[in-house]
VOGU-3710 file (C-alpha; in Angstrom, 3 decimals, decimal comma):
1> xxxxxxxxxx> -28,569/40,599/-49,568  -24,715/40,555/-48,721  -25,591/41,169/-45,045  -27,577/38,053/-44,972  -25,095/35,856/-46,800  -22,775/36,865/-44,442  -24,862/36,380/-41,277  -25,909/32,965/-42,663  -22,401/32,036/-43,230  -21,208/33,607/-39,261
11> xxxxxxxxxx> -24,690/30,947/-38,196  -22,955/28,283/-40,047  -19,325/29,225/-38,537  -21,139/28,919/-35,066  -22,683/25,792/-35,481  -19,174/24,356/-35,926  -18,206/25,703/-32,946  -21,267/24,128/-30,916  -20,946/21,057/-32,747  -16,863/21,305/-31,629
21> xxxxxxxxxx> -17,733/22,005/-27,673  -20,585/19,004/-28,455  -17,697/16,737/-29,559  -15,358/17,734/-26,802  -18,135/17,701/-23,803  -18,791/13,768/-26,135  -14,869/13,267/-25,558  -14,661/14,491/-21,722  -17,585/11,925/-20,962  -15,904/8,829/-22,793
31> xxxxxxxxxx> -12,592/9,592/-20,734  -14,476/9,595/-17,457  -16,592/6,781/-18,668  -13,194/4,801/-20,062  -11,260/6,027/-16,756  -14,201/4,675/-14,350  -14,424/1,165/-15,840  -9,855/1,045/-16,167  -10,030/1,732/-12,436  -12,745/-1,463/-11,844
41> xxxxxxxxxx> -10,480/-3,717/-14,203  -12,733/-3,458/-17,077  -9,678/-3,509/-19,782  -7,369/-5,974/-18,029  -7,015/-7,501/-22,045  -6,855/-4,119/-23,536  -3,438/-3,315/-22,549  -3,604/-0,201/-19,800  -6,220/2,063/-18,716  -4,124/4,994/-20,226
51> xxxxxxxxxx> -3,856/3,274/-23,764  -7,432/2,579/-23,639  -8,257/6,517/-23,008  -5,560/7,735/-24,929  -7,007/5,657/-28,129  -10,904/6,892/-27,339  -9,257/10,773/-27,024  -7,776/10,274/-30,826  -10,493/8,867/-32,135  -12,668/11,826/-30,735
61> xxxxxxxxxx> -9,938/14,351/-31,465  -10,313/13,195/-35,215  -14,340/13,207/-35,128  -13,937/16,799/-34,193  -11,196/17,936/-37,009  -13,174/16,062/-39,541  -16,779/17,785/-38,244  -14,709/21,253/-38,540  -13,784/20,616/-41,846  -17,073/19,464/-42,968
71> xxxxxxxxxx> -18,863/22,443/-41,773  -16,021/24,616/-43,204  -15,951/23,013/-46,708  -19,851/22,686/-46,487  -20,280/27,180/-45,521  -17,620/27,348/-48,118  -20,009/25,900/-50,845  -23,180/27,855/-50,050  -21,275/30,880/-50,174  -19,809/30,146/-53,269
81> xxxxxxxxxx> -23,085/29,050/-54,988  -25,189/32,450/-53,174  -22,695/34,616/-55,411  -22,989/32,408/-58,158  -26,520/32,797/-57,732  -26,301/36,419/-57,477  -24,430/36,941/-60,262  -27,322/34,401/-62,377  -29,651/37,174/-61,014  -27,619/39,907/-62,262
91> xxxxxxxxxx> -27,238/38,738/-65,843  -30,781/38,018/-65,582  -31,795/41,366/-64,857  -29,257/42,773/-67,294  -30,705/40,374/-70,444  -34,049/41,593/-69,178  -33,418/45,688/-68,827  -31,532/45,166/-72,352  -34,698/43,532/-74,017  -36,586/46,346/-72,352
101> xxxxxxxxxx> -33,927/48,916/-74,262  -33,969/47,118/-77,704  -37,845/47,496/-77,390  -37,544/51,557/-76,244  -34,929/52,286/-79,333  -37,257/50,329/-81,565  -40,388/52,150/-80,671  -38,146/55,675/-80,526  -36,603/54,818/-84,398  -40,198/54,411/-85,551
111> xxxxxxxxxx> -41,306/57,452/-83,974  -38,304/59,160/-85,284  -38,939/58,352/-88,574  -42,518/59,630/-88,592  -41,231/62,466/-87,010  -38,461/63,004/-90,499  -41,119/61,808/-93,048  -44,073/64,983/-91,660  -40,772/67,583/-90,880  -39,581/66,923/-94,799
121> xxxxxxxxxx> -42,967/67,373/-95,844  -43,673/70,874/-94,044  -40,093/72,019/-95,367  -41,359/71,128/-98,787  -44,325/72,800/-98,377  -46,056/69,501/-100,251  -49,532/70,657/-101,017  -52,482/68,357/-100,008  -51,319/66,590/-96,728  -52,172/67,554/-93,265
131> xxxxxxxxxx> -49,767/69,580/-90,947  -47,851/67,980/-87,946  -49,809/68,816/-84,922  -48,128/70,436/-81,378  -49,212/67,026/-80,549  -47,404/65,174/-82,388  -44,385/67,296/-82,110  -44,242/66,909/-78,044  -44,514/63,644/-78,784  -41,372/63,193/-80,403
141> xxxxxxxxxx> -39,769/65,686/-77,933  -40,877/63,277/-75,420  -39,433/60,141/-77,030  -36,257/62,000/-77,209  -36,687/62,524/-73,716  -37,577/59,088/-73,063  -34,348/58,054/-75,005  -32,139/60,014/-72,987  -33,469/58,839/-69,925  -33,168/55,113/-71,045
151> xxxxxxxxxx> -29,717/55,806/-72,147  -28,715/57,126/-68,264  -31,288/54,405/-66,422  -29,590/51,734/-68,167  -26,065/53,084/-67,381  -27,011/53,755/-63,775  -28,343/50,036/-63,798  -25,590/48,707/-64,912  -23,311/49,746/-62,678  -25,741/49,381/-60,059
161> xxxxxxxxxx> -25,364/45,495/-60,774  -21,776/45,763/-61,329  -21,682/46,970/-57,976  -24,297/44,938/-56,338  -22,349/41,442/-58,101  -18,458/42,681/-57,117  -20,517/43,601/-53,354  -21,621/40,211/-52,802  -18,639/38,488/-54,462  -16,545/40,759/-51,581
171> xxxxxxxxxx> -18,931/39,921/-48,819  -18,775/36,152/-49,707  -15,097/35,950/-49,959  -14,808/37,540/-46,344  -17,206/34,975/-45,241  -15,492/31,980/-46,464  -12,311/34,010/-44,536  -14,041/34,413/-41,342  -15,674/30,598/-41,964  -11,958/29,360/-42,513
181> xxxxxxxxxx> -10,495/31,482/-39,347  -13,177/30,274/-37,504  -12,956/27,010/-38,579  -9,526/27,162/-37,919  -9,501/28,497/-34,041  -12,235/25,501/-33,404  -9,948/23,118/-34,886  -6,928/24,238/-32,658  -8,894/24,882/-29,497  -10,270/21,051/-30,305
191> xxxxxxxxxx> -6,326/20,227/-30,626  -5,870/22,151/-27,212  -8,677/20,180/-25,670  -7,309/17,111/-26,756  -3,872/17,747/-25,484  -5,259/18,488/-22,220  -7,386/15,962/-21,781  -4,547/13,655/-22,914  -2,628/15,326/-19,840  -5,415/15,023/-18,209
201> xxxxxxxxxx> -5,704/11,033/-18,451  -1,937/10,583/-18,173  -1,906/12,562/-14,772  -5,343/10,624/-13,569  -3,388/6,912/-14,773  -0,352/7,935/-12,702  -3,105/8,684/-9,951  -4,439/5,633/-10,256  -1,583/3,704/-10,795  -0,255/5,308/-7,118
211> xxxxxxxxxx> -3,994/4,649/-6,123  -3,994/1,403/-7,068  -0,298/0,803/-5,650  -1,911/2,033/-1,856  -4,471/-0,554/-2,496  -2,197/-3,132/-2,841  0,184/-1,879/-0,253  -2,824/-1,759/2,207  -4,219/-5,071/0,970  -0,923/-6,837/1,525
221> xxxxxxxxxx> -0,796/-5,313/5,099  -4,746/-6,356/6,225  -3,460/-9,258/4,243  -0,797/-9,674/6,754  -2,815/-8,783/9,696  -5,535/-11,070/9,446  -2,574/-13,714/8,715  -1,237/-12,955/12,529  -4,653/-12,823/13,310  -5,834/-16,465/11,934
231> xxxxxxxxxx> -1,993/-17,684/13,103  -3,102/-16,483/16,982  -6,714/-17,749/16,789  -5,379/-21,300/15,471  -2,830/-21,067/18,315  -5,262/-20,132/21,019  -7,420/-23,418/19,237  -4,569/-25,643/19,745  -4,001/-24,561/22,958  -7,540/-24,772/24,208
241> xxxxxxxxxx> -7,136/-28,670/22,716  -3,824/-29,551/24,554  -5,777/-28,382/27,555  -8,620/-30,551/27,324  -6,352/-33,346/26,380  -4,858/-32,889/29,709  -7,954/-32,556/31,297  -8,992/-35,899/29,958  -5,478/-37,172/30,820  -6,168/-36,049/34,648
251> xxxxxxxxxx> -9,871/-37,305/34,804  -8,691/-41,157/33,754  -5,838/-40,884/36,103  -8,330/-40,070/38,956  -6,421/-36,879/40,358  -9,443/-34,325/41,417  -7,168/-31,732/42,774  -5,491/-31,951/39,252  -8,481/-31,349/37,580  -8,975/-28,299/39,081
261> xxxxxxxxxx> -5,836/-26,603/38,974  -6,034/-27,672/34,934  -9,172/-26,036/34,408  -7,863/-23,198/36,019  -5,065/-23,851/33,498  -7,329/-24,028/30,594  -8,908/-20,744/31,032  -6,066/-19,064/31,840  -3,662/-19,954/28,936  -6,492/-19,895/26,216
271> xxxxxxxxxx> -7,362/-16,104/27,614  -3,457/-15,305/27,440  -3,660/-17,375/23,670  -6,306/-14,789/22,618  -5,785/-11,682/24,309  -2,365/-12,181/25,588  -0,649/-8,814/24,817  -1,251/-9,063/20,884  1,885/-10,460/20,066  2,731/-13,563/18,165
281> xxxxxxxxxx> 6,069/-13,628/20,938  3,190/-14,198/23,766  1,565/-17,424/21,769  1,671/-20,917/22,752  3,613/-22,300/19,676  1,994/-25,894/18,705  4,016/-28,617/18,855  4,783/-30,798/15,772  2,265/-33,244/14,101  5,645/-36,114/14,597
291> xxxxxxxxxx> 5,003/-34,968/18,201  1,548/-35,605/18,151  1,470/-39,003/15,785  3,030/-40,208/19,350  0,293/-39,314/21,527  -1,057/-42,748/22,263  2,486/-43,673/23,636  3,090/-40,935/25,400  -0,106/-41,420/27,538  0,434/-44,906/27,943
301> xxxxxxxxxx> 3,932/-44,623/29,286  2,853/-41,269/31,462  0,412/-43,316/33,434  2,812/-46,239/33,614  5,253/-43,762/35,701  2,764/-42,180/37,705  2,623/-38,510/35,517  -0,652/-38,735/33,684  -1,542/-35,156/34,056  1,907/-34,166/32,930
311> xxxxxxxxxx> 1,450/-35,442/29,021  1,693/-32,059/27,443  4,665/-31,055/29,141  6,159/-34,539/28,156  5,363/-33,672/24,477  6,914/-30,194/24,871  9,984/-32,206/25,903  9,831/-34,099/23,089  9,592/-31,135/20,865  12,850/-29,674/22,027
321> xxxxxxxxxx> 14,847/-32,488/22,129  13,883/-34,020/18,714  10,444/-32,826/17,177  9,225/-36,090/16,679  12,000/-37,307/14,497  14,623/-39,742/14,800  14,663/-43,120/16,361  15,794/-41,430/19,803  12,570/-38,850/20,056  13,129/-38,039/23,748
331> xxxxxxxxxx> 16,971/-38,050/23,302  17,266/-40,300/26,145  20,184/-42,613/25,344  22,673/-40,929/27,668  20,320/-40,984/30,939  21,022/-43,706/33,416  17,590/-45,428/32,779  18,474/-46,649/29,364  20,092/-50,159/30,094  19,598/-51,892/26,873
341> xxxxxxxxxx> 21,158/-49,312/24,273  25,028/-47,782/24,175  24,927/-44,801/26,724  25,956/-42,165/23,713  24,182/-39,559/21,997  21,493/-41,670/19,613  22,392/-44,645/21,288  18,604/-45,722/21,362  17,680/-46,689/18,071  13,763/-47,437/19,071
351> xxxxxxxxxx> 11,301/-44,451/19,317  8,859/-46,140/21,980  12,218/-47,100/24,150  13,473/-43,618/23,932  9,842/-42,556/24,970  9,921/-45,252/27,872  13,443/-44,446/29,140  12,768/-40,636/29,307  9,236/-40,428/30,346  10,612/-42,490/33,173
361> xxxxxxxxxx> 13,746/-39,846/33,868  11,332/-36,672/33,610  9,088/-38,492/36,133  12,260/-38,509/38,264  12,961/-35,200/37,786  9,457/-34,098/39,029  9,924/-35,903/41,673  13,289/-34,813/42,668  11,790/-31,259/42,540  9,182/-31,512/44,413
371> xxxxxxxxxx> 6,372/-30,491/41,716  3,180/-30,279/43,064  1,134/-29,882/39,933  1,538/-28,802/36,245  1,289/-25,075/36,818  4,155/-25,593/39,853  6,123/-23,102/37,275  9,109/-22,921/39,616  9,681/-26,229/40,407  8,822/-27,244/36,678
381> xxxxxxxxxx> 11,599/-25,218/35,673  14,241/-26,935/38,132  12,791/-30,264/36,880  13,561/-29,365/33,299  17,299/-28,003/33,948  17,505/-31,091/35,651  16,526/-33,146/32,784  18,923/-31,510/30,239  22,062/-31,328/33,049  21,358/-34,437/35,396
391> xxxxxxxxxx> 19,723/-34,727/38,187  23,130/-33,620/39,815  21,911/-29,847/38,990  18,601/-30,093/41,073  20,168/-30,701/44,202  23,088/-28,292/43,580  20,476/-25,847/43,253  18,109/-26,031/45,819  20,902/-26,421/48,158  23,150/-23,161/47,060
401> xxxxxxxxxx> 19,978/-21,023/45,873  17,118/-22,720/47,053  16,064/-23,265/43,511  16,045/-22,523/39,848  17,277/-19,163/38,324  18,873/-18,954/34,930  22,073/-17,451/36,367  22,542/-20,029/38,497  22,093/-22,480/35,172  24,553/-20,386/33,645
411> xxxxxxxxxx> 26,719/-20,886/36,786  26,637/-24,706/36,869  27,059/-24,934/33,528  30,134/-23,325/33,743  31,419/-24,823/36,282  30,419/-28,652/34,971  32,710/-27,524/31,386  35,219/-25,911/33,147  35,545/-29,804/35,537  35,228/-32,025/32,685
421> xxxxxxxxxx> 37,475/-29,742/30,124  34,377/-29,169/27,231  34,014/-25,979/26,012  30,088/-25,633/27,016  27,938/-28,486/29,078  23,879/-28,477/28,317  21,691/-26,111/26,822  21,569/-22,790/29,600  18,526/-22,221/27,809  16,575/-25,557/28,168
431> xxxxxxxxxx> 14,205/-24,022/30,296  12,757/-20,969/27,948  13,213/-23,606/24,752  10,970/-25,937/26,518  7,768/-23,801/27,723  7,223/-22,431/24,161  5,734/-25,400/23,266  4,000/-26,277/26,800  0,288/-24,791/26,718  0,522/-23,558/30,161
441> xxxxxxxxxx> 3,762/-22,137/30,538  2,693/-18,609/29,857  -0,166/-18,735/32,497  1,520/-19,100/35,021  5,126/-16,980/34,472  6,658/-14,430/34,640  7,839/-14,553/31,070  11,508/-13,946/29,901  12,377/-10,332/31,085  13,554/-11,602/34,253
451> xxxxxxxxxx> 16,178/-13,984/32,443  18,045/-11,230/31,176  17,759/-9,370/34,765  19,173/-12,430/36,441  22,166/-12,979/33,609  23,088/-8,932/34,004  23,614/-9,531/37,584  25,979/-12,197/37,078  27,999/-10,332/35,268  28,471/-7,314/38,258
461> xxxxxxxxxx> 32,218/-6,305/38,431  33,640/-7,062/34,914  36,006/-4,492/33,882  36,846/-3,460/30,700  33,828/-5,157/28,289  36,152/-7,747/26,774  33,858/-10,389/26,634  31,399/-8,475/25,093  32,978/-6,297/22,368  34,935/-9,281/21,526
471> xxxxxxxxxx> 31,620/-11,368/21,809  30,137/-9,114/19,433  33,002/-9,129/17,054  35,660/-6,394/17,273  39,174/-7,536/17,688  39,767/-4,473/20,171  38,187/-2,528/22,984  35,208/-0,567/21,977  32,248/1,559/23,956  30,456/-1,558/24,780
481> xxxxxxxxxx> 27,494/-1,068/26,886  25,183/-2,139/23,939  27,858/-5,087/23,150  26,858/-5,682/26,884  23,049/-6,007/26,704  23,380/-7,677/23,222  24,986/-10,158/24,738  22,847/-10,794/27,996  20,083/-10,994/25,846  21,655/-13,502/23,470
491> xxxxxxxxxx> 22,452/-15,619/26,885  19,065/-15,913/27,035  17,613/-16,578/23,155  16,246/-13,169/22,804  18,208/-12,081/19,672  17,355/-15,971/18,297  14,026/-15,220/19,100  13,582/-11,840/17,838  12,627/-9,779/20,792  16,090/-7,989/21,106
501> xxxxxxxxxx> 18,122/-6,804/17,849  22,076/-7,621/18,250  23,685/-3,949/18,388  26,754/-2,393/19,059  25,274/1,543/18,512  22,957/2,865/20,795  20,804/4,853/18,308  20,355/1,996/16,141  19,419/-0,106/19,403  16,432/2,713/20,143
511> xxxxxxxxxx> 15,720/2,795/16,373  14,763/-0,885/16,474  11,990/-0,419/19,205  10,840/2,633/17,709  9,963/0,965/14,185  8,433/-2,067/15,983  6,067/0,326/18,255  7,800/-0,980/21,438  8,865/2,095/22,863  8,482/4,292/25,542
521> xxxxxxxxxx> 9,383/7,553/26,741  11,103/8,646/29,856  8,014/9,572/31,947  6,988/5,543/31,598  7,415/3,217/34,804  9,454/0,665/32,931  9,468/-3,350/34,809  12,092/-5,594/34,666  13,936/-6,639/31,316  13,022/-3,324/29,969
531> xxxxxxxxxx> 16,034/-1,759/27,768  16,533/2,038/29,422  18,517/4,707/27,108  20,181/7,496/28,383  20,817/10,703/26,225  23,657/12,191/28,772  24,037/15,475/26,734  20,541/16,472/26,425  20,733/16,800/22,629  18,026/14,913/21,713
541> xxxxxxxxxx> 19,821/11,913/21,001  21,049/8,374/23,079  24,678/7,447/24,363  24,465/4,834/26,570  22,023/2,307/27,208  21,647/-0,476/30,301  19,325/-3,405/31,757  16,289/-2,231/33,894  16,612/-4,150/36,859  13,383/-3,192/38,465
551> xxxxxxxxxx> 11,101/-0,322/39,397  10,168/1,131/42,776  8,487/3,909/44,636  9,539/6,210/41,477  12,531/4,721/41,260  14,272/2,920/38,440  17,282/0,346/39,016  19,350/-0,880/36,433  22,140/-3,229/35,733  24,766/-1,288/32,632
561> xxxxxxxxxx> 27,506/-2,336/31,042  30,562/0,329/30,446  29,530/2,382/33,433  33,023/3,445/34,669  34,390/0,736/32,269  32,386/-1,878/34,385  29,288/-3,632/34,737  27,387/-1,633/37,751  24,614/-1,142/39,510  22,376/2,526/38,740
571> xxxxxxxxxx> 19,501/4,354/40,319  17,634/7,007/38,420  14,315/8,712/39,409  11,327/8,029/36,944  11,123/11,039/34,494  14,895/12,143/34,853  16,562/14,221/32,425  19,039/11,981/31,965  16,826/9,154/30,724  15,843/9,076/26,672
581> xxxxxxx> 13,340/6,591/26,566  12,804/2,740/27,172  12,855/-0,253/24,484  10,011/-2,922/26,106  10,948/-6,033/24,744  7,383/-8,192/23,739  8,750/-11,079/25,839
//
């Protein structure tokens, strides 16, 4: 009986367990479940993810302890009431073997008395009754017999009970011990559960925090991306508009051969507008809607001075000078054509005079230049110098160089401040400012990296950098070839614009390029603008840095600053030891 209790109650103990793992398995599937919707945003109101799982792993951890001690407390009371019952039995059985005894002695004292009454009369020798038979006689021997064995039956019996009661009492009480321990290893492998699957949803939140936090990194970059992207295909739109607006232009002014060369124009610059190199640097940059609101003006006035097919180069003018704004948009006031306003800056103060007086001057310039068409990119160029200097410069120009270059802008205006005592003349510059804004100045150019060529060159001879490290800001002489390109390139807008950095350290120079993917190593070809680093130690790292002139037959020129203390000349064969790597500028 005591070996059942106590399987019944080792049943029971497992059954808590089970139920326990049940409960946990219960909890581990509400985490995942709790986890899965935090990571879609299901608890955005419910404070964090985390909080959310950490509150469902309590309330489960607490649904286990109470189950535990439910099943404990409920083993506990069977075993209790199976020895209570037990011990019923017992007393039953005792009441019962008692009765039995009473009735025994009752039926022996009767016998025994029988037995006194016939052994009195045969020792008294009374006449007239019957002797006790052998019969009788082992009959009482028997009942004595009987009596004895009573006597040690019920003795044996009782202790057998005693026994049997104390047994089960024993076997219960170790039950309701192994129950409790039981009970009590669930209960703190539950805890241990719960305290790992805590961890557990801590360490998965941090996850999905950092998860999350990639998400948004790499949302905000294709966020940025398709930014550039719509900013490029909105450009190449515009573009593909100021073309056909020219187009139109050239068809009502009758010019045929115009026509032509535009369309060529058209599907040039919207192919470089789409697919022109993939940088933002390389896009036609829309002039303003001021600029535009002018439009019927400008057309009017173009075909009044014989330069219909020129109106979006007149509005890129415009763009420079004022964008749109102001009563003088063209900035014409000081040109000789203005006869009806005070020849000072903002001297005009009416827009379609200003547009009048310097639609009429640009037509002059053309002119002057010799421009043959609006993709004449050369002669366009000397036109617009000419426009910000005077027509003065065109002549000077083609006469002493046969044309425009930006050094020999730099030259003139040098020489112009230097005769009238101001300490600059004109925008150097005018040029590159200009052709941002006109839609077919990137077809047909070279682009900006042979400004920077042209500005080195000028500079051939210098000794000792002070213009540059002073340029750049130190009060005395330091290395300066990267003082010297930082300031060629400055010459020329490229630090304004953003396609060289301003630096005075060559590593920091190469570091730039590398971080913006614009770099190249010493086994490229490099063209003309490119920014060439040397690494004249071979340790792995750049100390000195120069102007790629140009490239030939395996051969790379360049134009550096503190070579010798001077600006010089340099030839280097493609792939040279000597060379670290190249900086391409996205001109």
């Amino acid at each position: 009986m005591a070996d059942i209790k106590t399987r019944d109650a080792v049943k029971g103990t497992i059954k808590t367990i089970d139920k326990a793992a049940v409960a946990s398995e219960r909890m581990k599937a509400a985490y995942a479940k709790t986890k899965e919707k935090a990571e879609e945003g299901y608890y955005a109101n419910e404070g964090s993810a985390t909080e959310y799982a950490a509150d469902k792993i309590s309330y489960a951890s607490d649904r286990v302890k109470d189950e535990g001690i439910h099943q404990f407390n409920k083993q506990g009371q069977k075993g209790v009431k199976a020895t209570k019952d037990n011990i019923v039995k017992a007393k039953d059985k005792m009441a019962d073997f008692k009765q039995k005894r009473a009735a025994k002695a009752a039926e022996q004292k009767s016998a025994r008395s029988v037995s006194e009454q016939y052994g009195l009369q045969i020792h008294r020798g009374t006449a007239g009754r019957s002797p006790v038979s052998d019969d009788s006689v082992q009959t009482i021997k028997t009942s004595t017999d009987t009596k004895r064995t009573i006597k040690q039956s019920a003795r044996s019996a009782g202790k057998t009970v005693k026994a049997a009661a104390k047994g089960s009492v024993k076997t219960t009480e170790r039950s309701v011990k192994t129950a409790q321990a039981t009970s009590k290893a669930a209960i703190k492998t539950t805890q241990q559960a719960t305290k790992t699957a805590q961890a557990a949803a801590k360490a998965s939140a941090k996850t999905a925090q950092k998860a999350a936090q990639a998400a948004r990194v790499s949302a905000k970059a294709s966020a940025a991306a398709a930014k550039t992207t719509v900013k490029a295909t909105i450009a190449a739109v515009r573009a593909i508009i100021a073309g056909t607006k020219a187009l139109i232009a050239a068809i009502v002014a009758g010019g045929w051969i115009a026509i032509v060369i535009i369309l060529i124009v058209v599907l040039l610059g919207c192919a470089i507008s789409l697919f022109g190199g993939g940088s933002e640097s390389n896009s036609y940059t829309p002039v303003s809607a001021e600029v535009e609101a002018y439009d019927p003006l400008i057309q009017e006035y173009a075909r009044q001075h014989g330069i219909p097919e020129y109106v979006e180069l007149i509005k890129a003018v415009m763009m420079q000078e004022s964008g749109g704004q102001g009563n003088d948009p063209m900035q014409a006031s000081e040109c000789g054509y203005n006869t009806q306003y005070p020849n000072t800056p903002n001297g005009i103060t009416d827009p379609e005079y200003s547009i009048n007086v310097g639609i009429q001057n640009l037509a002059a310039c053309l002119n002057a230049a010799a421009v043959e068409n609006p993709v004449d990119m050369d002669r366009i160029k000397l036109a617009l110098q000419g426009y910000n200097f005077g027509n003065g410069y065109i002549s000077w120009a083609q006469t002493n160089y046969g044309g425009y270059t930006y050094a020999n802008a730099v030259e003139f205006s040098t020489m112009q401040a230097e005769r009238l005592g101001w300490d600059s003349y004109g925008d150097t510059q005018y040029v590159s400012h200009v052709l941002r804004y006109y839609p077919f100045g990137r077809a047909f150019t070279g682009g900006g990296n042979q400004a920077i060529v042209e500005v080195a060159l000028t500079q051939l001879g210098n000794e000792g950098g002070q213009p540059y490290w002073s340029w750049y800001g130190f009060s005395s002489r330091e290395e300066w070839c990267a003082c010297f390109v930082s300031w060629c390139a400055e010459q020329c807008g490229y630090i304004e614009g953003g396609f060289i950095p301003k630096f005075a350290g060559c590593v920091s120079g190469a570091n730039w390029f590398k971080e913006r993917n614009q770099w190249q190593d010493r086994n490229y070809e490099p063209t003309a603008g490119d920014i060439i680093f040397f690494d004249w130690e071979g340790d792995g790292s750049t100390d000195h840095v120069g102007i790629v002139e140009k490239c030939e037959n395996g051969v790379v020129y360049t134009v550096e600053g503190n070579s010798g203390d001077a600006v010089k000349q340099r030839q280097y064969t493609v792939g040279s030891s000597s060379i670290y790597g190249y900086g391409v500028p996205s001109y």
